[in-house]
C-alpha positions as CSV (number, residue, x, y, z in Angstrom):
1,X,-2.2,2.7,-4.3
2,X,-4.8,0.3,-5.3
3,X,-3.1,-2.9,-5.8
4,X,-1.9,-2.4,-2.7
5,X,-5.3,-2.3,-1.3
6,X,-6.5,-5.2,-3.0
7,X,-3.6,-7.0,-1.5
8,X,-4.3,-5.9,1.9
9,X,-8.1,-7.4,0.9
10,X,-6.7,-10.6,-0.1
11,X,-4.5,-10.6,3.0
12,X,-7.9,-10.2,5.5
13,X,-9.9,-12.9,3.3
14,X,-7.3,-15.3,3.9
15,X,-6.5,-14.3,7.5
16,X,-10.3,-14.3,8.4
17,X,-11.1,-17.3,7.0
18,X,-8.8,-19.3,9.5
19,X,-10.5,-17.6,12.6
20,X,-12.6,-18.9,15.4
21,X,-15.6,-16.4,14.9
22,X,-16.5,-14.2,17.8
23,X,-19.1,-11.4,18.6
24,X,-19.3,-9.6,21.8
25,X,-22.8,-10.8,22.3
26,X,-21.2,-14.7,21.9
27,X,-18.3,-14.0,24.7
28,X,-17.9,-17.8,25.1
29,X,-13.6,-17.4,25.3
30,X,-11.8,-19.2,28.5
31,X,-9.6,-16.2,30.3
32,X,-6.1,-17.4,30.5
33,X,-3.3,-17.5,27.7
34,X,-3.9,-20.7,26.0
35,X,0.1,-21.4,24.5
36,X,-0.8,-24.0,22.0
37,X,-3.6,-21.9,20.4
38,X,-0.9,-18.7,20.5
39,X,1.5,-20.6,18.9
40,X,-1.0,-21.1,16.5
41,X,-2.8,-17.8,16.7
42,X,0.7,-16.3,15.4
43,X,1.6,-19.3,12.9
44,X,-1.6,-18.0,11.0
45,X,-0.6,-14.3,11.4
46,X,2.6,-15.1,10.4
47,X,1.7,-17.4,7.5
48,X,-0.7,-14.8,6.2
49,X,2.0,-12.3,6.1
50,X,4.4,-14.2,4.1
51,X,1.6,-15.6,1.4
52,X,0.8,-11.8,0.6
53,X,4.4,-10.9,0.4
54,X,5.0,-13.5,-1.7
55,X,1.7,-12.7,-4.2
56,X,2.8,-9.2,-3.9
57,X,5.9,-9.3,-5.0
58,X,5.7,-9.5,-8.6
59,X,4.1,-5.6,-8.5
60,X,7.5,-4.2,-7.3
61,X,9.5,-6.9,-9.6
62,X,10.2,-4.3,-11.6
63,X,10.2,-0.9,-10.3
64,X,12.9,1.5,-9.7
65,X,14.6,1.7,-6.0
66,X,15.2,4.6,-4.2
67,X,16.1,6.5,-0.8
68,X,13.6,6.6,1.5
69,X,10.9,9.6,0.1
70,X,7.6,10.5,1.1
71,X,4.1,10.5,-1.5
72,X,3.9,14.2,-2.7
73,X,1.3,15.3,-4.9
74,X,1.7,17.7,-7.9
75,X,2.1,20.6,-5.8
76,X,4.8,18.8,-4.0
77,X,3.1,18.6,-0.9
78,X,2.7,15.8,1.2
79,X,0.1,13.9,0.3
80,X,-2.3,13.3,3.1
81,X,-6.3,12.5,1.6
82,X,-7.4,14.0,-1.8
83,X,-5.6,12.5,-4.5
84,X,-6.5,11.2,-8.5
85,X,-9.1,9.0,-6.6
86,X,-10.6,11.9,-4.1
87,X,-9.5,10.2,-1.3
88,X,-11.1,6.2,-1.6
89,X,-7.8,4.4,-1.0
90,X,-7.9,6.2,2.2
91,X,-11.4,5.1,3.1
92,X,-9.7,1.5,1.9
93,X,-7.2,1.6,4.2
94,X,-9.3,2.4,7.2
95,X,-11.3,-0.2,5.6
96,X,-8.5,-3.1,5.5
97,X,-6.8,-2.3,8.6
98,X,-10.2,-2.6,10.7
99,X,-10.6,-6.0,9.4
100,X,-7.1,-6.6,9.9
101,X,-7.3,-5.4,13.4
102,X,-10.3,-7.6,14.1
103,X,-9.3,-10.6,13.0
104,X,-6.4,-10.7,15.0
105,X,-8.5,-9.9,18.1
106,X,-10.3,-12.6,17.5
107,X,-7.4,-15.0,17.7
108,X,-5.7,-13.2,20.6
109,X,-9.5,-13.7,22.5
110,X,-9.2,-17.3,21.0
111,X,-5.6,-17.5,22.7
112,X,-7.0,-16.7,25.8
113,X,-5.8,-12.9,26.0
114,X,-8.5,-10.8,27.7
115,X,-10.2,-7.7,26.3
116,X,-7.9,-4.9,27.5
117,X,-5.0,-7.7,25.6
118,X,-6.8,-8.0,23.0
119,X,-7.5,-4.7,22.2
120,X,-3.6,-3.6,22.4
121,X,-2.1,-6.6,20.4
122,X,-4.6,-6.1,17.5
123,X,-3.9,-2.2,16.9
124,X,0.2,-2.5,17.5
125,X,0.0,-5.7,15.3
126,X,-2.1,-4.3,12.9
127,X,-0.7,-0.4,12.4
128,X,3.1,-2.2,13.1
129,X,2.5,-4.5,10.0
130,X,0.7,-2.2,7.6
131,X,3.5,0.4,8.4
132,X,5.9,-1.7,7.7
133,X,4.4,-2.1,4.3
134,X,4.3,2.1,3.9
135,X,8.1,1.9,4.9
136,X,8.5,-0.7,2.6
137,X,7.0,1.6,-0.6
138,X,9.0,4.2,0.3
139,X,12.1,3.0,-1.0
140,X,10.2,3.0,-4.6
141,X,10.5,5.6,-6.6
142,X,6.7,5.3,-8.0
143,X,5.4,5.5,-4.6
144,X,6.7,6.5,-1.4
145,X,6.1,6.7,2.2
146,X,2.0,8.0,2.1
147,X,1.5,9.6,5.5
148,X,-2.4,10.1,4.4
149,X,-2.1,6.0,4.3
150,X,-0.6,5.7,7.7
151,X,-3.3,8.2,9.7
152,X,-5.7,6.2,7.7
153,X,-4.1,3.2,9.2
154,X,-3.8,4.4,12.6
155,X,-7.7,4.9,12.1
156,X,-9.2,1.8,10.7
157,X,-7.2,0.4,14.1
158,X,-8.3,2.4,16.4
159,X,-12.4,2.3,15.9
160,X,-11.9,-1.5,15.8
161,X,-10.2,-1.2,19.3
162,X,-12.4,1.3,20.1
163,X,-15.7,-0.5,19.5
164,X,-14.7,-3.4,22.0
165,X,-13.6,-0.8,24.3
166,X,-16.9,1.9,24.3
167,X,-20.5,0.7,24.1
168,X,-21.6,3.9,22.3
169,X,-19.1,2.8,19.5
170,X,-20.7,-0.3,19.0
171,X,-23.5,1.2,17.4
172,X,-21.9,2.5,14.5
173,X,-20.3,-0.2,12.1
174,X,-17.5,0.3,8.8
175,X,-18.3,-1.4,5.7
176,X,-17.0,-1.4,1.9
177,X,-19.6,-2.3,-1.0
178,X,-18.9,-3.3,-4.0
179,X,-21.2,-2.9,-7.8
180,X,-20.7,-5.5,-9.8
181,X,-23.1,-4.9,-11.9
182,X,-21.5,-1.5,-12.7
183,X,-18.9,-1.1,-15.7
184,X,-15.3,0.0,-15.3
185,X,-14.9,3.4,-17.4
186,X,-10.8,2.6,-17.2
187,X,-9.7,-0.1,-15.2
188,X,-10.3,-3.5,-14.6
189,X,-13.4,-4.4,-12.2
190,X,-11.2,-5.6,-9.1
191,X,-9.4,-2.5,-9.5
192,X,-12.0,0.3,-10.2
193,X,-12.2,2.6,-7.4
194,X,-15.7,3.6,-8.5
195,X,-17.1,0.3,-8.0
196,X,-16.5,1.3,-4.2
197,X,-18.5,2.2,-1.5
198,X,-17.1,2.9,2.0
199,X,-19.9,3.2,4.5
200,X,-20.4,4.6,7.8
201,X,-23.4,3.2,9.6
202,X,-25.5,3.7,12.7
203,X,-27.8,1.9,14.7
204,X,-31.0,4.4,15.5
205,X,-32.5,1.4,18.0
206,X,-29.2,1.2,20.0
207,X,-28.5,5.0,20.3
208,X,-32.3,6.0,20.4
209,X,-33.4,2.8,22.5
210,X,-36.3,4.9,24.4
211,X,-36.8,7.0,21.3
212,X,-38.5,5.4,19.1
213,X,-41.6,4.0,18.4
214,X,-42.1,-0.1,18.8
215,X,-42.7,-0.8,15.1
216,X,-39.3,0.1,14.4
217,X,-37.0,-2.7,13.3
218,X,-33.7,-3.2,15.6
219,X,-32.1,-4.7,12.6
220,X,-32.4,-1.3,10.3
221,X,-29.5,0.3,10.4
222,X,-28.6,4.4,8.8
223,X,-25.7,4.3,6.1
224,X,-23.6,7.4,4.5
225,X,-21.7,6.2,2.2
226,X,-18.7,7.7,-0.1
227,X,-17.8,6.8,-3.7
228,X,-16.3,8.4,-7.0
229,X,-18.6,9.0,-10.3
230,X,-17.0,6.8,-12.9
231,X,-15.4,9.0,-15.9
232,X,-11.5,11.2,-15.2
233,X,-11.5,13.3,-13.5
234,X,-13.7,11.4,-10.9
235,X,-16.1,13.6,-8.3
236,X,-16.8,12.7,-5.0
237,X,-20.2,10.9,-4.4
238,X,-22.1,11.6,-1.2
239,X,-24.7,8.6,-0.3
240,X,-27.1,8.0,2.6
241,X,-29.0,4.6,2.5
242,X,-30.7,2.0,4.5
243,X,-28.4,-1.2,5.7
244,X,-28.8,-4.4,8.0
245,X,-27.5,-4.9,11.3
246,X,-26.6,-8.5,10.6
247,X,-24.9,-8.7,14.6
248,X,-28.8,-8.8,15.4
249,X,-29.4,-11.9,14.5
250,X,-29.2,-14.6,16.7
251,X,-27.5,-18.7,16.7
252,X,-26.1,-21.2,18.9
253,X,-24.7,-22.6,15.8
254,X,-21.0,-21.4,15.3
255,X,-20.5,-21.7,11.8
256,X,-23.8,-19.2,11.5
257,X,-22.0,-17.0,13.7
258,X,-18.8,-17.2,11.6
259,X,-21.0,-16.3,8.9
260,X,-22.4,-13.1,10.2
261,X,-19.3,-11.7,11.7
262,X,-17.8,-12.1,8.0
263,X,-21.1,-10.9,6.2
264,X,-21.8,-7.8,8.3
265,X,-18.5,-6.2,7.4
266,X,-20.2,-5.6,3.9
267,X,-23.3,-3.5,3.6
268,X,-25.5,-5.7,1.6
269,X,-27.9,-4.0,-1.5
270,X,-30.3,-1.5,0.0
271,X,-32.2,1.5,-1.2
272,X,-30.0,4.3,-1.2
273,X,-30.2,8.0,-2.0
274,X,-27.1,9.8,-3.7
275,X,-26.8,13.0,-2.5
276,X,-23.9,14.7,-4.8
277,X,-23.2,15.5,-7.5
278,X,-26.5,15.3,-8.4
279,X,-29.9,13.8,-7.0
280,X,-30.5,10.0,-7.6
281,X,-32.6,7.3,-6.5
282,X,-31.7,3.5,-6.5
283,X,-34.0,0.9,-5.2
284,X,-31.2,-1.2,-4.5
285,X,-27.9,0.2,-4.6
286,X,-25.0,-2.5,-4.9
């Protein structure tokens, strides 16, 4: 359900933007619970919760209850990935509950909770909240309980976790695009699934570091990327590009820090190859 994902968007924006940044190569947290920061650490969690609940509320205003259902689609099967939007609000759930998960790992690091800590309160948080919010859909007859959304989820959470937890992981990186300068065929330009890129990326100096040659920059990372062509009934797109490894760069300065943290959770314009359906070249793809 888009709206629901651009909710879960909103919800990260706000949550982030309250967070003391932090990068595993800026490990500058004191090891010991901290009470006052907890008590704040779960004030903004909690206050976070309740402004999206709030904003989100008119969207069910006026929708039909029901018992508790699943999402079936047409064939009345559950509905797991492929759907009117070949699968992207999975991809944006994965997407949104990463950056769910992270930000609040960086406030239970802030709080004083070690990794292991960490790692566990920000996936049970994270997948706890954001099935709560499936449960909560599936008392409406429109939606349901999507169980493609919940392994989704269960996903975004766990590479987060994982990526603070396995070295290898950390050389591989999530991130959402978006094309502005692209048109909406049908809906609005917030809420055009199209305008979406979800992006897998890799790190070739950090998994080939005695590989390749000196030349090559640290800070280039590989990107494959999905989207959906614009006109009903959308196709799957199938992307590889260039991207930035912003976490190379370097600053004692925590406000830069904050920045890049923030930033490299977006792949930034690159060249970019489209793969499928069809061949095409973009010097910069948004």
């Amino acid at each position: 359900m888009l709206k629901k994902f651009i909710f879960l968007f909103l919800f990260n924006t706000l949550l982030f933007s309250q967070t003391i940044s932090y990068n595993p190569q800026y490990n500058n947290f004191n090891q010991g619970i901290d009470w006052q920061r907890s008590l704040i650490s779960g004030g903004l969690v909690a206050m976070s919760v309740i402004t999206i609940y709030h904003a989100g509320k008119p969207i069910y205003y006026n929708e039909a209850r029901s018992s508790f259902h699943f999402t079936r689609n047409s064939r009345n099967e559950l509905e797991l990935f492929d759907n009117g939007h070949r699968g992207m609000d999975k991809f944006g759930h994965i997407f949104s509950t990463s950056l769910f998960a992270q930000n609040i790992y960086f406030l239970s690091r802030w709080s004083g909770l070690d990794n292991k800590q960490s790692s566990w309160t920000s996936f049970l948080l994270a997948t706890s909240i954001m099935g709560a919010m499936e449960i909560h859909d599936a008392y409406y007859k429109r939606w349901g309980f999507t169980v493609g959304d919940f392994i989704a989820n269960l996903s975004g959470a766990a590479f987060l976790v994982g990526q603070y937890n396995s070295p290898f992981l950390r050389n591989f990186d999530y991130k959402m695009s978006y094309n502005f300068t692209r048109k909406a065929a049908e809906e609005a330009v917030i809420e055009s699934y199209p305008n979406m890129t979800f992006w897998l990326t890799a790190n070739p100096s950090g998994l080939f570091e005695n590989d390749l040659p000196d030349w090559f920059p640290d800070w280039l990372n590989i990107a494959i990327g999905v989207s959906t062509t614009q006109r009903y009934p959308h196709k799957r797109e199938l992307l590889i590009g260039l991207d930035y490894n912003l976490k190379r760069i370097k600053s004692d300065s925590p406000f830069i820090r904050h920045l890049i943290v923030l930033l490299d959770r977006y792949k930034l314009p690159a060249p970019a190859i489209r793969l499928a359906p069809g061949f095409i070249g973009y010097g910069l793809y948004f």
